[in-house]
N, C-alpha and C positions, 0 to 999 in steps of 0.2 A: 504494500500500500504506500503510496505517495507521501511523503512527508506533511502533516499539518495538514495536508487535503479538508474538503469540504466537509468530510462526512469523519474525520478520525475520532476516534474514542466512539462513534455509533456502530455499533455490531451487529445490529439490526432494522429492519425497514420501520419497527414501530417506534425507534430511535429517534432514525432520522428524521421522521414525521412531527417525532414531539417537538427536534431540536427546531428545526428551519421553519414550523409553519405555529409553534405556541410560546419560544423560550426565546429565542434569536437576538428579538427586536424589543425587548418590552425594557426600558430604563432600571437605572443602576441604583439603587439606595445602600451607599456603603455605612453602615451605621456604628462602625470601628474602624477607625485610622488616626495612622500618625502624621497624615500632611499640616503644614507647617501654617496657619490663619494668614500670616505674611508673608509668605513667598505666595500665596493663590491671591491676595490684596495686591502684591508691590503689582504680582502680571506681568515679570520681567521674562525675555525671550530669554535660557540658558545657553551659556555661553559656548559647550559642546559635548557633544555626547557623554564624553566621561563626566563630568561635572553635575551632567541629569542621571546615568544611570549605575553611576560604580561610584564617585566621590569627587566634594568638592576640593579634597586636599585636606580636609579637617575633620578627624576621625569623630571627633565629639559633634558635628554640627549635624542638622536635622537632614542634611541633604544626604543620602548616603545609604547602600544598599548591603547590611551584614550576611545575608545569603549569599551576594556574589564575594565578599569577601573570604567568606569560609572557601567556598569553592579555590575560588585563586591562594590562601594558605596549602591546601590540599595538594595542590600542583607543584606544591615548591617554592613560591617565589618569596623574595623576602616581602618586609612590610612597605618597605619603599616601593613600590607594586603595588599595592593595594591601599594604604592612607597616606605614604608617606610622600616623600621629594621625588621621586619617578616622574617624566613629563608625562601630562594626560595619555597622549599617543599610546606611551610603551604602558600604563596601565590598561588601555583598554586594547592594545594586543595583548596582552597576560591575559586578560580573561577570557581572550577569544582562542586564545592555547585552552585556558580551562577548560571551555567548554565540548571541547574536541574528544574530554573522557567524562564525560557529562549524563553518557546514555542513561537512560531511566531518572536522571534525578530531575523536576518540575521546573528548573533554571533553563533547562534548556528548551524545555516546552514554551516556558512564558517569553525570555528572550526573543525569542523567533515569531511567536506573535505580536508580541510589541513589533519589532518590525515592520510584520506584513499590515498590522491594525492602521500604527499610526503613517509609518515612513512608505508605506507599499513596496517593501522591497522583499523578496522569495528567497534571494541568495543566501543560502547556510553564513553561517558568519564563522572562521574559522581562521588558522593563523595564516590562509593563503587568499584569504579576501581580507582582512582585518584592516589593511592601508585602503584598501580602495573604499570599501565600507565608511572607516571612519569621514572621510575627505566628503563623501556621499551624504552621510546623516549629518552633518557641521553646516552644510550648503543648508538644508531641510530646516532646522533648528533656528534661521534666524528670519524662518517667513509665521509671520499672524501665527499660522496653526499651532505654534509650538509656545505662544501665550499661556502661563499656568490655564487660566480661566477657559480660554479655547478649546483646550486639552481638554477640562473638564466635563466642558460643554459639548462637547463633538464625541465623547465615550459616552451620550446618551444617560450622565448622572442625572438624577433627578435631585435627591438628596444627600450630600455625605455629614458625618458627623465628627469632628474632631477631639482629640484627646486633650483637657485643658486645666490644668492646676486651679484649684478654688480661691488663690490670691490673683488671680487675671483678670485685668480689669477689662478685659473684653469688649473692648473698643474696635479693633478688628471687625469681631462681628457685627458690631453696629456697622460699621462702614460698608460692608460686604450684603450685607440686605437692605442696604439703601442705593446701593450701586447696581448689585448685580440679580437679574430677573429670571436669567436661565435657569437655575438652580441656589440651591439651597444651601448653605452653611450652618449647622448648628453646634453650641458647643456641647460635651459631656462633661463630668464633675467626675477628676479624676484625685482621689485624697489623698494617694500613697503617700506623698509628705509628711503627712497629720498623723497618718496609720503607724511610721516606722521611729518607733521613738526609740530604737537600738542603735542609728544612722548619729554618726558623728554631729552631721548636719542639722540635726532636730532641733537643737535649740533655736538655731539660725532662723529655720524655715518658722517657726512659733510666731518670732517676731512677725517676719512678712505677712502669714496668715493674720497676728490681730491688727497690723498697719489695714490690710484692705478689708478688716471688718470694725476699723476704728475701735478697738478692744484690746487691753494689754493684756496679753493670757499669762495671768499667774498662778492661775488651779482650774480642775476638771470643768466647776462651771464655765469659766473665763472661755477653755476651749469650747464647750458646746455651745456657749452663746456666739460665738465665732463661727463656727460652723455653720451652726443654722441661718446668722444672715448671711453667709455665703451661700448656701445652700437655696434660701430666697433669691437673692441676687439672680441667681443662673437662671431659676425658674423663671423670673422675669424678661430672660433675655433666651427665654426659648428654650432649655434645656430637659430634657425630660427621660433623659440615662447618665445613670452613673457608671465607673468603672473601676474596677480593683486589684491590683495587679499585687496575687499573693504567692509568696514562696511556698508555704507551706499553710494548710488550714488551721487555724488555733481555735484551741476550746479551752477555756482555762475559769470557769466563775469568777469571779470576784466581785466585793462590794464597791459602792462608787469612792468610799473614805480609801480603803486599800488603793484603788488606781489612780486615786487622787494624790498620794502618794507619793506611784510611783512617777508619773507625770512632773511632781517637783522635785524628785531625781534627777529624771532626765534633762529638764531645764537647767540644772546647776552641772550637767555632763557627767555626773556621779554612775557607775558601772552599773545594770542591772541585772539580774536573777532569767535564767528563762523564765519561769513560773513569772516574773514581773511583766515582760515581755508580753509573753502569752493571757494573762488577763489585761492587761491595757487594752491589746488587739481585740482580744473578746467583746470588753465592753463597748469600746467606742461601733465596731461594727456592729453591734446590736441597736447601740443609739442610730447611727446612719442610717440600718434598715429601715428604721423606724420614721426615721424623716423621709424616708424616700416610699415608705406606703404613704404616709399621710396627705403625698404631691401626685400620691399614681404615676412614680417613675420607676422606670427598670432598672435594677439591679444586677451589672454584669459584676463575675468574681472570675479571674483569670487564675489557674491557682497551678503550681508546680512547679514555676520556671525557677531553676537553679541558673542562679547570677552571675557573672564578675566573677569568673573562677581562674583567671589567668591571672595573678595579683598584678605583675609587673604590666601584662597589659593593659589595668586596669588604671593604674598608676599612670601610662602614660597615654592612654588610648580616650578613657571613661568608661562609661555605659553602656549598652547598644553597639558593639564594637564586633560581635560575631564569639565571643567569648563566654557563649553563655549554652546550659542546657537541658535536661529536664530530669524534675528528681523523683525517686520512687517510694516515696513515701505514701502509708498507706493514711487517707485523710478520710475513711466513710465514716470511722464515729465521730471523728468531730463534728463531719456539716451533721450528722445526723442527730448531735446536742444541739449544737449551734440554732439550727430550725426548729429545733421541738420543744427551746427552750423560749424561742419566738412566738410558738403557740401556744404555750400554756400561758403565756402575761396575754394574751390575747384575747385566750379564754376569758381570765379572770378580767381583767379591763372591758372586753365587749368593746376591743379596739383594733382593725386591722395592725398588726403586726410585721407581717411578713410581707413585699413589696412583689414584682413580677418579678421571677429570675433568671438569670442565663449563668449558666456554671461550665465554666469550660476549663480543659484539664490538657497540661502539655504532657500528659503519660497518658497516652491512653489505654491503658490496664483500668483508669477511673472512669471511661466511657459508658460502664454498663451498671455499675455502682451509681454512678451522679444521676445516670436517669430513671432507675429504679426509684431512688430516694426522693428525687423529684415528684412523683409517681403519689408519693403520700403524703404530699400537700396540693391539693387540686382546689380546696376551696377557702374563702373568706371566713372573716370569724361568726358571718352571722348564717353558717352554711348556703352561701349564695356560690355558684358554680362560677369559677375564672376559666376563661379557655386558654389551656397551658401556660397553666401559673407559672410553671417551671419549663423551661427551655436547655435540653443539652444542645451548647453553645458548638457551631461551626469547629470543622478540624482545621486547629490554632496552630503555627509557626512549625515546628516540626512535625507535625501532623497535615501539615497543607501540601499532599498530596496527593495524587488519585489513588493509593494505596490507604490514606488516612483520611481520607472522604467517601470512599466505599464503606469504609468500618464504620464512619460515623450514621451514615446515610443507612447502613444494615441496624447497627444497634438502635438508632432510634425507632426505626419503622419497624424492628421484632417488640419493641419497650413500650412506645406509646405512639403519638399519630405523626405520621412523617406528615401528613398533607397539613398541617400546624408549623412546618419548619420553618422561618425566617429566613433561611438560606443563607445565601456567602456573604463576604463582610473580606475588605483587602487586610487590613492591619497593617498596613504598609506607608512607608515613606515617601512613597517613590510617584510621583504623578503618572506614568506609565503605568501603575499596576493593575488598571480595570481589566486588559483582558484574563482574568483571573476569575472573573465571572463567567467571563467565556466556558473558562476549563469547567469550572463547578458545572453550569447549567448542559454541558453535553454530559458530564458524569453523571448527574442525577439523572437524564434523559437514558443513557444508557442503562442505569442500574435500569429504572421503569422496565425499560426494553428489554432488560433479559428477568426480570420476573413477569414477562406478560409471555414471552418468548417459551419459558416452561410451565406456564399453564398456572402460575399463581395470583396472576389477575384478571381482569375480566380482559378483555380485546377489544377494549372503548377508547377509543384514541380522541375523544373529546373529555371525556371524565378525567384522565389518564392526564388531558393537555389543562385539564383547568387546576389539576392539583398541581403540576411544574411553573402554572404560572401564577400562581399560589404562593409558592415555594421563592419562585426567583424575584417577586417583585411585590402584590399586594398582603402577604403575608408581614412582612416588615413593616409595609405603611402602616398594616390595622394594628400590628401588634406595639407597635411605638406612637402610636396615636401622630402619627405623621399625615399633613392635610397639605399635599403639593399646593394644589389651586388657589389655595387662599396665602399663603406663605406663611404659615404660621405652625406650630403643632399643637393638637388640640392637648387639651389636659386641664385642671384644676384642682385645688387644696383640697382637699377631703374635709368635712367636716370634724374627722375625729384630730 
């Protein structure tokens, strides 16, 4: 078969019927990424391919792709190659070597349709194209199309949503939905800051957070009333998911005087206990939950990722550097305290508690644990039915595979209702990454096709097309209370 052809990843005729004539065409709601509010605001043409798709020279900055960097480590080359002093050119031949032993890994699938998507070019990209290519896509790069916003707009987004610290004053946004009509900008309310009171940096981040809630945080109240009008803040400016980006799940009790505590530990930078750790985390994420039923916003927890594990790269690199990976720890009693512990104040209150959730897991050994668990919270506190309270969240960073999108796509549809999915989501840096929707919606079109293929579904290629476009587009809107037409998203405070 052809390379990337029309029809790859369809292995079947009820495939390619779902793909080309119900999934194809229909708009992108990316409602997890890491693009940057100002680089899509400034609308600057990039200045050459490597700078858009491998790095800008600055391993810390937002611009910059640690998937291709892993790949080019892999090959050999040192880091001058990859973030460092190497001229662009001789980076983006290194990765065009990379990709030359690339078979089977998703770099090489996406790579190549970005090409064909945006720049129309078919030529393999490899170390005996890599000069002409580059010379080729530089030319491309400095007409309109290659405008953040154009890019945006011409991948058919309807909505993305970005990842945004609760001390941002989110000014950006305003600008962005007074300006731009195409689509949609929203921020999410990301706390990790708030959350990691182990991080050297905590004390620091304390300050910022009470600067932009006009509150000096000197104990647990100081931070909740912080939080919360952050919290409002966002909601006002459109917000209506949160995100959480956990190493490992914590369950740990404690009362509010104990984490009150340890809080003014951590502020004085004094060492603490796990068991501190771990009820701090506890509590405060039980508070969060709780603001974020009260607003009817989403709850994403991203939970596994093992960090910053190269110390010296981390030292000179940062964060986000390709230096990172996924841990095996087992987390089903904690969420399974964690939430149970959300229902029963719920009970007794006669207050929603627990908010919509998406639980997603960079090991996926939790793929069938998180949706099972999910599975027994399906409803409100006052037994009124939510449709899929609990969401197992898209296959995440090393799971964004067709190998790790099959499992997901299998486990949730043997667990609970696949035609409930919210579908793909980039998690990406990278303005290029929407054909990644691509990948996902022939995968899921394919999975359909080979369970209709042996007889496990009906042979209703309109049923069959209304659940993929379900899946790849209004599924998202209804489930995020997202209202393109009106440019706004729908939502309001809850009375309780």
């Amino acid at each position: 078969m052809e390379f990337l052809n029309d029809n790859f990843l369809l292995n079947t005729q009820f495939a390619v019927d779902l793909y080309h004539n119900w999934a194809k065409n229909l708009p992108i709601i990316d409602y997890h990424c890491h693009l940057e509010p100002q680089i899509i605001y400034n609308n600057q043409n990039p200045e050459n391919i490597t700078k858009l798709w491998i790095t800008d020279g600055d391993a810390s900055s937002p611009v910059g792709d640690h998937y291709k960097w892993r790949l080019m480590r892999a090959a050999g080359y040192s880091e001058d190659f990859v973030t460092g002093t190497a001229s662009d050119l001789d980076k983006f031949q290194a990765f065009a070597v990379a990709l030359e032993s690339a078979l089977g890994n998703p770099i090489l699938e996406w790579s190549h349709l970005e090409l064909r998507r945006f720049f129309g070019i078919e030529t393999v990209l490899n170390s005996k194209t890599s000069l002409r290519l580059y010379d080729e896509l530089n030319e491309q790069l400095k007409t309109d199309n290659f405008k953040p916003r154009n890019v945006i707009a011409n991948s058919n987004v309807d909505i993305l949503v970005t990842t945004d610290d609760p001390a941002d004053d989110l000014i950006l946004h305003d600008k962005l939905k007074a300006e731009e009509q195409r689509f949609q900008v929203f921020p999410a309310f990301r706390p990790d800051p708030a959350m990691n009171v182990f991080k050297s940096t905590f004390a620091e981040y304390m300050d910022r957070l009470g600067e932009s809630a006009k509150i000096t945080i000197k104990n647990l109240s100081d931070l909740e009333e912080a939080l919360t009008s952050r919290i409002n803040f966002f909601h006002s400016k459109g917000t209506r998911l949160a995100d959480h980006g956990i190493e490992t799940f914590y369950y740990d009790k404690a009362s509010a005087p104990e984490v009150d505590k340890t809080l003014k530990k951590a502020l004085k930078g004094q060492q603490l206990s796990a068991e501190e750790i771990a009820a701090y985390h506890t509590y405060l994420q039980k508070f969060l939950a709780k603001e974020y039923a009260k607003r009817n916003w989403i709850m994403q927890m991203h939970i596994n990722a093992f960090r910053d594990l190269n110390t010296p790269a981390f030292s000179r690199s940062g964060p986000n550097t390709g230096h990172d990976a996924m841990t095996d720890t087992s987390i089903a009693r904690q969420v399974v305290a964690f939430f149970d512990d959300l229902e029963i104040e719920g009970a007794q209150t006669g207050v929603d508690t627990i908010p919509r959730t998406m639980l997603y897991s960079l090991n996926k050994n939790d793929f069938l644990p998180l949706i099972a668990i999910g599975g027994t919270h399906g409803q409100n506190v006052n037994g009124q039915g939510v449709k899929q309270k609990f969401q197992l969240g898209p296959a995440w960073w090393f799971n964004d595979t067709y190998t790790g999108m099959c499992q997901q796509l299998e486990i949730f549809s043997e667990q609970s209702l696949l035609g409930n999915f919210t579908g793909m989501l980039t998690d990406s840096r990278s303005l290029l990454s929407y054909p990644r929707h691509e990948y996902f919606r022939r995968i899921l079109c394919e999975f359909l096709g080979n369970l209709e293929k042996t007889g496990r579904i009906p042979s209703d290629i309109e049923a069959a097309g209304q659940v993929v476009q379900n899946i790849s587009y209004y599924n998202a809107k209804n489930y995020f209370g997202l209202d393109s037409s009106s440019n706004a998203i729908q939502g309001v405070v809850s009375s309780g």
